[in-house]
N, C-alpha and C positions, 0 to 999 in steps of 0.2 A: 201182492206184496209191494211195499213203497222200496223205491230203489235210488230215488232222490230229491231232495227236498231244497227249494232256494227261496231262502226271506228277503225280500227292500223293500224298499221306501219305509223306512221306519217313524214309527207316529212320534208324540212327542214324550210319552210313557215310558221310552224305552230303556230308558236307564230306571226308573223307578221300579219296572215290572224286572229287568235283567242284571243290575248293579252297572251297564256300562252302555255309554254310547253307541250302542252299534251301528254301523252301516249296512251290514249285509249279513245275511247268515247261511253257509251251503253246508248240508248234509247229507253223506252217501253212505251205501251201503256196504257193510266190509264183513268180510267170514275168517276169523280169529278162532282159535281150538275149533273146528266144527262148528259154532254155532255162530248166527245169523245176528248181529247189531249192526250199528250206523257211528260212523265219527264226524261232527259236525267242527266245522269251522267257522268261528265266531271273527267278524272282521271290523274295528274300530276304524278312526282316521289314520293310525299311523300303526296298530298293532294287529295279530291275529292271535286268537283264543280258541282252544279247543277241548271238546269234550262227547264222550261220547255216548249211547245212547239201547237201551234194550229196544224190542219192536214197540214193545207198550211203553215206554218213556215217550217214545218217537212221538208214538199217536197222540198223546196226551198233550205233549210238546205245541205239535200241530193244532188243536185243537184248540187251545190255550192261546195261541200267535197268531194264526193265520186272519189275515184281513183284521187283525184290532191290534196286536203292538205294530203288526208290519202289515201294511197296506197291499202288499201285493205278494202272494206269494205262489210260487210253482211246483206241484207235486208230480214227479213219474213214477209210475209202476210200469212193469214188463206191456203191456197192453194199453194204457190213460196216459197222458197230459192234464193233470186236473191244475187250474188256475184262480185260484180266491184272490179278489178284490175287494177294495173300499174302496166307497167316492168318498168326498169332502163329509157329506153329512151322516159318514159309517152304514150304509147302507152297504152290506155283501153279496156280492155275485159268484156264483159258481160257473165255471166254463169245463166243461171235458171234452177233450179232441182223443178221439179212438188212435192207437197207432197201428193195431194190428195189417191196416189197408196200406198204408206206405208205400208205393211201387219202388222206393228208391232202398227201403227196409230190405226187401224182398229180394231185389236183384241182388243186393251182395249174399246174401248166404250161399250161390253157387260158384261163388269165387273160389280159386283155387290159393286158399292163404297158408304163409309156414304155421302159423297158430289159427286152427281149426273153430269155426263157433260148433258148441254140443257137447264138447267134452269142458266140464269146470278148468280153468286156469287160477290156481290159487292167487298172484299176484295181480289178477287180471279183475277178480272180483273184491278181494282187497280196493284196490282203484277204483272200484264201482261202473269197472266197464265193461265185465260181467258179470250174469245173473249167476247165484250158487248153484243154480241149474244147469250153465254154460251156454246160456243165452245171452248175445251181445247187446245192450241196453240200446236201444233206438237212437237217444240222443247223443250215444257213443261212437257210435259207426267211425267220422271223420277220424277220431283217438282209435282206433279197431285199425283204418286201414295203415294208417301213419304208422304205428310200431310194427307191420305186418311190411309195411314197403321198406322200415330202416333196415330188418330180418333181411332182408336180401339185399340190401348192400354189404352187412355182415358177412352175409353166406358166402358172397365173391368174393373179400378179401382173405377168406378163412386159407387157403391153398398158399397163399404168400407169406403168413403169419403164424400156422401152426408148425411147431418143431416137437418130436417125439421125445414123447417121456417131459415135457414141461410145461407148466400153464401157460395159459394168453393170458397175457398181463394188459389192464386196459382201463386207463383215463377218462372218465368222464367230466369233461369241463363245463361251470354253468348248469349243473343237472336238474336244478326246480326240484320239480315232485319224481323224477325219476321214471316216469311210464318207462323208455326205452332202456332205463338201466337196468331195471328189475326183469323187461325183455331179453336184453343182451343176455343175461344172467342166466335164465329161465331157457334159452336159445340152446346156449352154450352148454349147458348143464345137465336139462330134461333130451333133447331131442336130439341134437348133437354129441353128447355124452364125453365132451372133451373138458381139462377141468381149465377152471379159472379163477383171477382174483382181479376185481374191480373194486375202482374206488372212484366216488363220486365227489366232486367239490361246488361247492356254492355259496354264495356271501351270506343268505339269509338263514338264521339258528334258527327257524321253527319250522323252515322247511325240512332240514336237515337232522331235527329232530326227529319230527314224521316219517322221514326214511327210515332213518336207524330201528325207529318201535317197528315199521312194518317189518324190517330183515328178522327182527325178534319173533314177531307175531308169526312170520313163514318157516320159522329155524333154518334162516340162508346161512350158509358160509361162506367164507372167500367173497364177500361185498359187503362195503363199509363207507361210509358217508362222512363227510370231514366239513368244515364251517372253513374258509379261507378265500383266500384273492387270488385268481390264475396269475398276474403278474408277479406276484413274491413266493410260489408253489413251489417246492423241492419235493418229491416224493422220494420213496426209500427207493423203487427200484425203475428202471428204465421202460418205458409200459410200450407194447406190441402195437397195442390202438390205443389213437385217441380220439376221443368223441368229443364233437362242441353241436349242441344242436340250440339254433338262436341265441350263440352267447350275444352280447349288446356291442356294438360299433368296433373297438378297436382290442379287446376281450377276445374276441374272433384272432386279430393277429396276435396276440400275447401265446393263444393258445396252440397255434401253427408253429411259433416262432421255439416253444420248449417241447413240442412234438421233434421238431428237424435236430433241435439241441443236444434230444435224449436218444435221437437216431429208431425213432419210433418207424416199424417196417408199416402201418399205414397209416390215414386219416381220414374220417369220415365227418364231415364240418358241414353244416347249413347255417350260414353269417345272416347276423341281423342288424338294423339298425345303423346303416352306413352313414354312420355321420360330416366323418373327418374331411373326406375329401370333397364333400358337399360344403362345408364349411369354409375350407379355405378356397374352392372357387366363387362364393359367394362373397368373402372377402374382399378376394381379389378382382373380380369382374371388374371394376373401374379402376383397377391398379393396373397388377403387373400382365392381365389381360383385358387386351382394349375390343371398342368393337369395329375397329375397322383394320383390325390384324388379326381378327380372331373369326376364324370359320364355323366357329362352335358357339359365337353368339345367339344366333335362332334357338338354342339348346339353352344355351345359360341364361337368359331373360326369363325364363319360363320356372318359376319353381318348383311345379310338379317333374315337369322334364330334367331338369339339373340334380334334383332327387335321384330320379331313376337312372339316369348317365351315370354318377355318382356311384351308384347302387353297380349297375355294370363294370365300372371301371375297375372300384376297390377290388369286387373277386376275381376280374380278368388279371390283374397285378400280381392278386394273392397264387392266381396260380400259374402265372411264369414264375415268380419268387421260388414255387416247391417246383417246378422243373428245373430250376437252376440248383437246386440243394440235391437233385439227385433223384425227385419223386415220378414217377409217370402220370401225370394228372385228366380227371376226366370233371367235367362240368355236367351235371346231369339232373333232370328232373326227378324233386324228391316228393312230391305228392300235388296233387291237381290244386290249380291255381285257385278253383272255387273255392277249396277249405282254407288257403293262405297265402298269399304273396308272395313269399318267404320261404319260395319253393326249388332254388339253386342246390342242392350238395354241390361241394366240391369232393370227391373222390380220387385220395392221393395214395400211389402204393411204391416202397422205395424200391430202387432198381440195382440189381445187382453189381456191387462194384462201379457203384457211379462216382463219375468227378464232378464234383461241386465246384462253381462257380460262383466267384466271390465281386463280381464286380458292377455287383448295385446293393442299396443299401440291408442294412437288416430289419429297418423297423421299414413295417410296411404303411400305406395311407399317408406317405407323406406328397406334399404337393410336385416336390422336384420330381419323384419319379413319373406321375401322369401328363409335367409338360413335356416331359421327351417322348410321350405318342405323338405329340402335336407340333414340336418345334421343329 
């Protein structure tokens, strides 16, 4: 059974054969009423298009595409990696890489995870990151362990956040395609058996479409998906957790700053994309820091190092900020560096009867508060 399908390098036909320019085509597998299709995402220069597909559409699809509108395409099934090519003069090659031998397949199945591979997880296969059998797609693993490690930073906050008799209310900022929302959801819900209402926010309508048909497609309740900007966001009620995972550079504080606002009792945040204060010490390096007063020149000449200081600095900031609002903050590893970078939580949980300190600024990333490490 094909479990996902990825089209590029598209020829020159492809708007004649498809109506649109495409760029890329990715199609996974999704289990909607009981039965087995596929939802494909059509991707232009600037839009995404979607539609979806019975098994025999698929195949025909495939058929039809592979190696002549799009040059290069990637098929997986439970078992195969199959890869169609075209060179220049359309000649097609077939490649298939078995997975079933994987040594790295193999070792995780005796992990001990909160969401188990073997038994189907409806939202899990939805996502295409298991098989309707409850088998975890090989090239899903990385997405398998990642919502399996957010589960347990959930798990620990759950003691601080649960009050009887009322739901955990919880913010997701920046949600994308939602893997971990529909986790949280499914967590809280199936196995945990506590209830809840989540709501997920993000800039992009077609992501946030796609949410919304899949809570249809599951008959979820109490989670809902909203099109909006974390900076200008009011929700109706004051949310227990809030979740930012890789919101983008200062989205990250927007998103901390209306967590401590709304007196949210935790935070579970992995920041991306540090920009701000990379920026203004790249500014400033020949301004208002020199290099013969300045002990962190060796550091800022370098701009992979200035990057990653940067990187450092913002979250180290972000989280004396929430120890001064009152939070007990932990800096913790959120999934192995192999799979991302991008691999900091910050884990914030409010502290009973804390006095907040108010004597540094509120917006965070700004340059004056990282020269007083230094000055």
């Amino acid at each position: 059974m094909i479990l996902s399908v990825t089209f590029s390098k598209p020829g020159s036909d492809v708007q004649e054969k498809l109506g649109r320019e495409y760029k890329k085509i990715k199609i996974k597998i999704e289990n909607a009423d009981g039965k087995t299709g596929y939802f494909g995402e059509f991707f232009t220069e600037k839009q995404v298009f979607h539609r979806h597909f019975s098994e025999t559409e698929l195949d025909e699809f495939v058929k039809e595409h592979a190696g002549k509108t799009f040059k290069n395409c990637v098929e997986r099934t439970d078992s195969e990696e199959i890869t169609i090519l075209a060179n220049k003069k359309g000649k097609i090659t077939k490649i298939v890489k078995k997975l079933d031998d994987v040594p790295a397949v193999k070792a995780e199945t005796s992990k001990n995870y909160i969401i188990q591979e073997g038994l189907p997880v409806p939202f899990l296969v939805v996502l295409g990151v298991m098989t309707p059998q409850g088998k975890v797609v090989a090239s899903r693993y990385s997405k398998f362990r990642q919502i399996n490690r957010f589960l347990e930073f959930v798990d620990d906050v759950l003691p601080s956040v649960v009050t009887e008799g009322e739901p955990v209310r919880i913010a997701d900022f920046g949600c994308g395609k939602s893997y971990l929302t529909f986790a949280v959801h499914y967590f809280l819900t199936e196995i945990k058996k506590i209830p809840c209402q989540i709501e997920g926010l993000d800039l992009k309508k077609d992501v946030i479409d796609f949410c919304n048909q899949t809570v249809q497609k599951l008959g979820l309740e109490n989670l809902i998906f909203r099109v909006g900007n974390i900076s200008d966001y009011s929700g109706t009620a004051d949310p227990d957790i809030v979740m930012t995972l890789h919101a983008c550079d200062t989205a990250t504080d927007f998103a901390l700053e209306y967590a401590v606002s709304r007196n949210a009792k935790a935070i579970l945040s992995v920041p991306c994309c540090q920009h701000q204060i990379n920026t203004e010490l790249t500014n400033n390096r020949k301004g208002k820091i020199k290099q013969d007063d300045s002990a962190l020149e060796p550091i800022l000449k370098h701009g992979l190092l200035r990057e990653k200081f940067s990187s450092l600095l913002t979250d180290a900031l972000r989280g004396e900020w929430l120890e001064q609002q009152g939070y007990r903050v932990q800096m913790l590893e959120f999934i192995d560096e192999e799979h991302t970078p991008k691999n900091i939580l910050i884990r914030a949980v409010k502290k009973e009867k804390a006095q907040i300190k108010k004597d540094r600024p509120q917006i965070l990333g700004d340059l004056k508060i990282a020269q007083e490490l230094w000055n």
